[in-house]
C-alpha positions as CSV (number, residue, x, y, z in Angstrom):
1,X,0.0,0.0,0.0
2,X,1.2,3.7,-0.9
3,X,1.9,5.6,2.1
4,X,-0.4,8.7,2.2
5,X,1.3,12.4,2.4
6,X,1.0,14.0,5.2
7,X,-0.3,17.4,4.9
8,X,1.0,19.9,7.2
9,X,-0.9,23.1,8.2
10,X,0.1,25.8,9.5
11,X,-2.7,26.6,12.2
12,X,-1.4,30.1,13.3
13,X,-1.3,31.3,9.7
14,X,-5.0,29.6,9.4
15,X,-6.0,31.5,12.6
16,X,-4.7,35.0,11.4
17,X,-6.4,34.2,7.7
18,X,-9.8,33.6,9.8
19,X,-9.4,36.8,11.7
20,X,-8.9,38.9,8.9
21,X,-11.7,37.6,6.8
22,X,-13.7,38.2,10.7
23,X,-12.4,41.8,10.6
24,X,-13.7,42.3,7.0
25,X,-16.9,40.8,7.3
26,X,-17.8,42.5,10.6
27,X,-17.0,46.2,9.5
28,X,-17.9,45.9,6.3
29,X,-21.3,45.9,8.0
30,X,-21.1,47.7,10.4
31,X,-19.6,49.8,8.2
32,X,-20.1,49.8,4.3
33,X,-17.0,52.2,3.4
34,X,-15.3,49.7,4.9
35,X,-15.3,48.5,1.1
36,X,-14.4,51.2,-0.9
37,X,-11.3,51.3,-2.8
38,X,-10.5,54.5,-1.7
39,X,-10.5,53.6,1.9
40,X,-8.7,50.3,1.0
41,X,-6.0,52.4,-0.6
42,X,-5.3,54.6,2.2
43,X,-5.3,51.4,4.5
44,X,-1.9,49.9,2.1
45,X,-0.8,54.0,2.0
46,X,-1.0,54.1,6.2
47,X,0.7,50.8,6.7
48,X,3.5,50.4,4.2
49,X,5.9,51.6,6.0
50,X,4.9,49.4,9.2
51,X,5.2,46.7,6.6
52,X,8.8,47.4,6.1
53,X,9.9,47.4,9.7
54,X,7.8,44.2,10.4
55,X,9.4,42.3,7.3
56,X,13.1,43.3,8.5
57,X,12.4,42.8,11.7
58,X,11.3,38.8,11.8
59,X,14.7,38.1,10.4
60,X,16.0,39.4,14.0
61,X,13.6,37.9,15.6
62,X,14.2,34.3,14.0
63,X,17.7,35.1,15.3
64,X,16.4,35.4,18.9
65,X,17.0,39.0,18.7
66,X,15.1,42.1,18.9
67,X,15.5,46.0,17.7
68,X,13.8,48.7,19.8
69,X,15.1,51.4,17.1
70,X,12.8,51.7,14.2
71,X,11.0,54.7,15.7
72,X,14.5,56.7,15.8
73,X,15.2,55.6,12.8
74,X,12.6,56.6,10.8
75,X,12.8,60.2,12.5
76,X,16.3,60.6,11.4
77,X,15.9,59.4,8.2
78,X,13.4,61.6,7.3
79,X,15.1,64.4,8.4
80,X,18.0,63.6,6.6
81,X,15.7,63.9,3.3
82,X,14.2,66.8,4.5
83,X,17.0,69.2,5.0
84,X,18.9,68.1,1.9
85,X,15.4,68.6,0.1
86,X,15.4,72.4,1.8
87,X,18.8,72.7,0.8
88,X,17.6,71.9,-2.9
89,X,19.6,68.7,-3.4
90,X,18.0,66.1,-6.2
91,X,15.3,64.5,-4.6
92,X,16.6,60.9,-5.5
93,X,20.2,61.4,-4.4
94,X,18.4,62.8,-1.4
95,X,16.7,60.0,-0.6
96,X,19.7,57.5,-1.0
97,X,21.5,59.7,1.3
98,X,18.9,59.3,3.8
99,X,18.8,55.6,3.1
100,X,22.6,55.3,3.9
101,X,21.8,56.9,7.1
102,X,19.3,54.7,8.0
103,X,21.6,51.2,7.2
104,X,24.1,53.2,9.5
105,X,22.3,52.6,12.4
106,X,21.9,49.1,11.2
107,X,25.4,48.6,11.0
108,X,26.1,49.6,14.9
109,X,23.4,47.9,16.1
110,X,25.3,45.0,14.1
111,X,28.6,45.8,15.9
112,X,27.4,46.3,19.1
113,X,25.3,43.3,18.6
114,X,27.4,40.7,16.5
115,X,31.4,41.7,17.6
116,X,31.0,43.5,21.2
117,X,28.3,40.8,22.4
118,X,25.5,43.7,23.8
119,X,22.3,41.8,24.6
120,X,20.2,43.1,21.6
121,X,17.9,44.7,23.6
122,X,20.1,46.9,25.2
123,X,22.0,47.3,22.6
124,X,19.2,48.7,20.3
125,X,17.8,50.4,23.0
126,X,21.1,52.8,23.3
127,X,21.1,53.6,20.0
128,X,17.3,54.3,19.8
129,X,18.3,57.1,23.0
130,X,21.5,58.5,20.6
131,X,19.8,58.4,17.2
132,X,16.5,60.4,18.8
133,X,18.9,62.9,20.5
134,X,20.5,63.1,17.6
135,X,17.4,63.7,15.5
136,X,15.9,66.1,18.1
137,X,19.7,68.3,18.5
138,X,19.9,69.0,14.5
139,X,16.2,70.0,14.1
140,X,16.3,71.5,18.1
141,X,12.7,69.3,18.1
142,X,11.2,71.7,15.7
143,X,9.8,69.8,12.4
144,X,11.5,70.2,8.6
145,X,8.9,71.5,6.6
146,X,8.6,73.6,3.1
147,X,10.7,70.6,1.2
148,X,9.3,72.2,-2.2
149,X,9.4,68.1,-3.5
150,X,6.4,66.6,-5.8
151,X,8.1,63.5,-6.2
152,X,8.9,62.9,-2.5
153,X,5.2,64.2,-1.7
154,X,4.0,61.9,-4.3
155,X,5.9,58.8,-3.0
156,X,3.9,58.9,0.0
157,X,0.0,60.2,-1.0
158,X,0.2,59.3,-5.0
159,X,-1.5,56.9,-6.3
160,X,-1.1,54.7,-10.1
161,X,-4.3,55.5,-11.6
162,X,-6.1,56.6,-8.8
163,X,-6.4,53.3,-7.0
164,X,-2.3,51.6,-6.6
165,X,-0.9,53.6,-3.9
166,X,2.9,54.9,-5.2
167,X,4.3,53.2,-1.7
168,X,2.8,49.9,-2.6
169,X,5.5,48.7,-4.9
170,X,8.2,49.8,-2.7
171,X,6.9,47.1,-0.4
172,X,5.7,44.7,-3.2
173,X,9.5,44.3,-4.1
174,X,11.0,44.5,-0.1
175,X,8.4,41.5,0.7
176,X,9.8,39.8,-2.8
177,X,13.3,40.3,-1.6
178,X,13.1,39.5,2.3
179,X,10.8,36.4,0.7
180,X,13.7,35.5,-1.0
181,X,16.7,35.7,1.2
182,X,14.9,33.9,4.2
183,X,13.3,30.9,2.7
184,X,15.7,30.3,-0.5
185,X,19.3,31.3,0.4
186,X,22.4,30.3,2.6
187,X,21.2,34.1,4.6
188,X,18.1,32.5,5.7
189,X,19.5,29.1,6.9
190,X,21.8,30.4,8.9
191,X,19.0,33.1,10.3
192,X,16.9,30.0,11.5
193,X,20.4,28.2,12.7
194,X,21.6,30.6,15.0
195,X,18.2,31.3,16.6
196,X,17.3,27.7,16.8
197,X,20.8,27.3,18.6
198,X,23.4,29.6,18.9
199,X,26.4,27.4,20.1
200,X,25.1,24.3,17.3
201,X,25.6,27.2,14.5
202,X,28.8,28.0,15.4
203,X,29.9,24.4,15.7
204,X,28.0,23.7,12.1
205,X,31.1,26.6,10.9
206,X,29.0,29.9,11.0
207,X,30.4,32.9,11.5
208,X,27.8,34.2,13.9
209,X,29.1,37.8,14.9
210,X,29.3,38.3,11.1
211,X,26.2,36.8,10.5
212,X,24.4,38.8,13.2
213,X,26.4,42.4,11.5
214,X,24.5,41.5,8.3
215,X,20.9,41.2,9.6
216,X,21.0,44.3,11.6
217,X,22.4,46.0,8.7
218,X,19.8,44.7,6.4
219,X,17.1,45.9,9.0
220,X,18.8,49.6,9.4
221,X,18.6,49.4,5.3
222,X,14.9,48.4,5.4
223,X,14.2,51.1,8.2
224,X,15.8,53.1,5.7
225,X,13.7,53.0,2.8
226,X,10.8,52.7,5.6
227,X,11.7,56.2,6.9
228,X,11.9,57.2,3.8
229,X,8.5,56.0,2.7
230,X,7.2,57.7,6.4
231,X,8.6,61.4,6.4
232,X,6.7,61.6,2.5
233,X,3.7,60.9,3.8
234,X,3.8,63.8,6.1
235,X,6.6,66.2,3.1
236,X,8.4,67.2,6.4
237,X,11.6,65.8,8.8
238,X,9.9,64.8,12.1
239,X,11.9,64.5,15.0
240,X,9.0,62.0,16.9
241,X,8.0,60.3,13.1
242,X,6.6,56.4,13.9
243,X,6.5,56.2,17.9
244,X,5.6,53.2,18.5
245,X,6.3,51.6,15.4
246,X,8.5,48.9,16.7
247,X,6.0,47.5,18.8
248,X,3.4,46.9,15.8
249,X,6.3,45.3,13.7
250,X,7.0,42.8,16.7
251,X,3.3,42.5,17.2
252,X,2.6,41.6,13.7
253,X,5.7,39.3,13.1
254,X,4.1,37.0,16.6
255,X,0.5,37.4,15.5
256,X,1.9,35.3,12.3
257,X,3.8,33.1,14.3
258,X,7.8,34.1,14.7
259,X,8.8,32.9,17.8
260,X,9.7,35.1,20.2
261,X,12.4,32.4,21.5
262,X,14.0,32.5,17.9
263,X,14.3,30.0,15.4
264,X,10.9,30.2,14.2
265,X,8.8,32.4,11.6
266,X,7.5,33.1,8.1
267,X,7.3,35.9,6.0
268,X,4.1,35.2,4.9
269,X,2.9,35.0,8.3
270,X,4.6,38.0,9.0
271,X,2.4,39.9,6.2
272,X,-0.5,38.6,7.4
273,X,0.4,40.2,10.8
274,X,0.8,43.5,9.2
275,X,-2.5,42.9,7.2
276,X,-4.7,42.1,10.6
277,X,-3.2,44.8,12.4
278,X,-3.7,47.4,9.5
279,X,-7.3,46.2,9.2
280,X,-8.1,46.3,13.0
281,X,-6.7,49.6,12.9
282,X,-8.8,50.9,10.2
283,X,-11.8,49.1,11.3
284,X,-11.7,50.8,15.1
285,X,-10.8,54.0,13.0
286,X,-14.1,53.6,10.7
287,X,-16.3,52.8,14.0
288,X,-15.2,56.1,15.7
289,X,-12.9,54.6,18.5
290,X,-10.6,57.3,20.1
291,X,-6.8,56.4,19.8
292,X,-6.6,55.8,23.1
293,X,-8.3,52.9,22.6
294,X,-6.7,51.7,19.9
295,X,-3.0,51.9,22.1
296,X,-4.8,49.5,24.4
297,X,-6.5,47.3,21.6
298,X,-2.9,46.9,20.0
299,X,-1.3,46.5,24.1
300,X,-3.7,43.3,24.7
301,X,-3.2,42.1,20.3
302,X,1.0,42.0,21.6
303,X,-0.1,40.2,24.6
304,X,-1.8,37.8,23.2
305,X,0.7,37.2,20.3
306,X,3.4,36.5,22.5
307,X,1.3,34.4,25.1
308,X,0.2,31.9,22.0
309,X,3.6,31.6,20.8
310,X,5.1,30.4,24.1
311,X,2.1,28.1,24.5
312,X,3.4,26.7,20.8
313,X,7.1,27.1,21.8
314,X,6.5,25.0,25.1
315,X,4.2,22.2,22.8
316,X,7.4,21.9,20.8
């Protein structure tokens, strides 16, 4: 007799699937514009650059790290673009200037991380103090505005044809790419190696402290383009740009089942996070719930994420 293929399913990813198509049902009646493409549009347009963050940060995650710097990032970053922008400076070079910036931060947090052994979460939490004080000293906490930049402007608000928004493909091809280097390359192995067990890796041959340099480095790169993405939706530099963003990304990457313990995590899953949180935001938006409520809906989403992927850690 033929042995019959066992199917394996991903329950968490089926549980997040489930609560999205809950989300879209319910609000959709409750409330109709839920369903208009215009409102769908600004949903992609708020959350792209949360996208971003999330995507680069499950690789740290899966490496049983963490990065409490986004936020800073992002501010400085988009300051960066906007004083070169005031300055009159090619709005492209501009921006790659400000993406340089942003994989700078990577890079430390790689050193400090990788080479000079800092837990990650003091590590990352220094430079999210240095890279804010540093944001908030050039500007002296006062916003860059009057960047005189359609293209930058257009990059965050545009649309293709009235319906794509501009910042969509930006993370179209960032997904494609993260896709790629965690799931089908030597990068990704070695991700899930080192956070599955950090003293097997090295045994296995991996250079771990350089290892660790190149995926905090490829999160300050995606923070980057995220910051990027960020400041031109608002066409200023804003010292306090995406508080709070590093807490969503973390959220979303657990709600789609990277472990908090390393070793563990999709990208796909990780979108999906982004997705359900984007939605639940947009629904409680749409039924007229304050933002204070919101900051505790999102507090007890985090909670939960984390609490179900112990539960799943300890099953394993």
């Amino acid at each position: 007799m033929k042995k019959e293929k066992q199917i394996n399913i991903n329950w968490q990813i089926v549980g997040v699937l489930a609560a999205i198509v809950v989300i879209i049902i319910v609000t959709g009646i409750i409330r109709p514009q839920f369903f208009k493409l215009s409102n769908i549009a600004n949903v992609v347009r708020q959350n792209a650059a949360l996208a971003l963050v999330a995507f680069a940060m499950t690789p740290i995650i899966i490496t049983g790290g963490i990065d409490l710097s986004p936020a800073a990032n992002n501010a400085l970053v988009s300051i960066v673009v906007a004083m070169l922008l005031v300055r009159g400076m090619n709005v492209y070079a501009a921006m790659t200037i400000g993406i340089m910036a942003g994989t700078a931060c990577g890079l430390i947090n790689g050193v400090l991380i990788g080479y000079l052994r800092l837990p990650p979460f003091v590590a990352t939490l220094s430079t999210q103090c240095i890279v804010q004080g540093v944001a908030l000293t050039i500007t002296g906490g006062v916003p860059v505005t009057n960047l005189g930049s359609e293209v930058y402007k257009t990059l965050g608000i545009g649309s293709i044809g009235n319906i794509i928004p501009v910042n969509f493909i930006p993370v179209v091809v960032l997904f494609a790419l993260t896709f790629f280097l965690i799931h089908k390359t030597k990068f990704g192995i070695n991700t899930y190696a080192i956070g599955g067990n950090e003293t097997v890796a090295l045994w296995a041959g991996i250079n771990v402290k350089k290892h660790k340099l190149l995926v905090y480095t490829f999160a300050g790169f995606m923070f980057g383009i995220a910051g990027v993405i960020a400041g031109s939706r608002v066409s200023s530099g804003q010292p306090y740009l995406s508080t709070g963003i590093e807490l969503d990304a973390i959220a979303a990457a657990c709600i789609g089942g990277t472990s908090m313990s390393g070793g563990k995590g999709t990208m796909l899953g990780t979108l999906l996070g982004v997705m359900l949180m984007g939605l639940l935001n947009n629904a409680l938006n749409l039924s007229g719930i304050s933002t204070f409520v919101q900051d505790i809906v999102t507090g007890f989403v985090i909670a939960i994420a984390v609490f179900v992927s112990m539960i799943r850690d300890n099953k394993n």
